[in-house]
C-alpha positions in Angstrom: 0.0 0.0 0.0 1.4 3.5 -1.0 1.3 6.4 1.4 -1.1 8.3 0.2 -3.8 4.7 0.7 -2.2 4.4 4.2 -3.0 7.8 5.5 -6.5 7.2 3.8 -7.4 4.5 5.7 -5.8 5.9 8.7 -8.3 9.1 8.5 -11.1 6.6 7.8 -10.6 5.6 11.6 -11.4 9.3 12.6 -15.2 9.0 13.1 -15.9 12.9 11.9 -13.5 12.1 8.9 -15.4 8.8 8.1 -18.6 10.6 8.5 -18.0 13.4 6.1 -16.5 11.2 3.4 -19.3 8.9 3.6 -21.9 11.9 3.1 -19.8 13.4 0.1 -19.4 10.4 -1.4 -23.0 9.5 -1.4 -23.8 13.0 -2.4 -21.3 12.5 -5.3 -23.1 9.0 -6.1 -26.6 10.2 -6.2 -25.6 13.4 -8.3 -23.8 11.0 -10.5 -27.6 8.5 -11.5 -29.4 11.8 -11.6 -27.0 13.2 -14.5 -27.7 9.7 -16.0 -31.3 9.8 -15.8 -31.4 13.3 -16.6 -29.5 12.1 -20.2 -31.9 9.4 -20.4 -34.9 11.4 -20.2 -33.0 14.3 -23.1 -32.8 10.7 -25.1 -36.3 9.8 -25.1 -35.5 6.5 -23.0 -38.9 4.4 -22.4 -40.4 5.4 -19.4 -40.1 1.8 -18.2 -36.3 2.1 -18.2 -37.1 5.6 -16.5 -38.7 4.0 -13.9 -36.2 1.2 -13.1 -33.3 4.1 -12.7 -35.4 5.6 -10.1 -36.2 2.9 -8.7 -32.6 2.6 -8.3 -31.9 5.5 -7.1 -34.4 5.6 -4.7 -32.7 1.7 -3.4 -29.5 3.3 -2.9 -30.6 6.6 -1.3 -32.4 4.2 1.4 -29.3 2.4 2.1 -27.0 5.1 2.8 
């Protein structure tokens, strides 16, 4: 493991560091599928595809 991985995993063990990178990265993650869908929808995607990335969505924002 390089340095920059070992001090990475050393400030995941810092609850207020963990905390915050969880949050952002979840933030990132849902800003991420609604970019996607947002390109689906500009494409004309069928609204049962439409659906399914929601549903998605909506899965992952209740498990974080």
């Amino acid at each position: 493991m390089n340095g920059a991985k070992k001090y990475f995993q050393k400030q995941l063990t810092v609850p207020e560091f963990a905390q915050t990178y969880m949050e952002e990265k979840v933030k990132l993650d849902i800003e991420y599928q609604l970019e996607d869908l947002k390109k689906d929808i500009q494409s004309s995607k069928s609204a049962k595809e439409l659906i399914k990335k929601i549903d998605r969505i909506e899965q992952y924002v209740m498990s974080a």
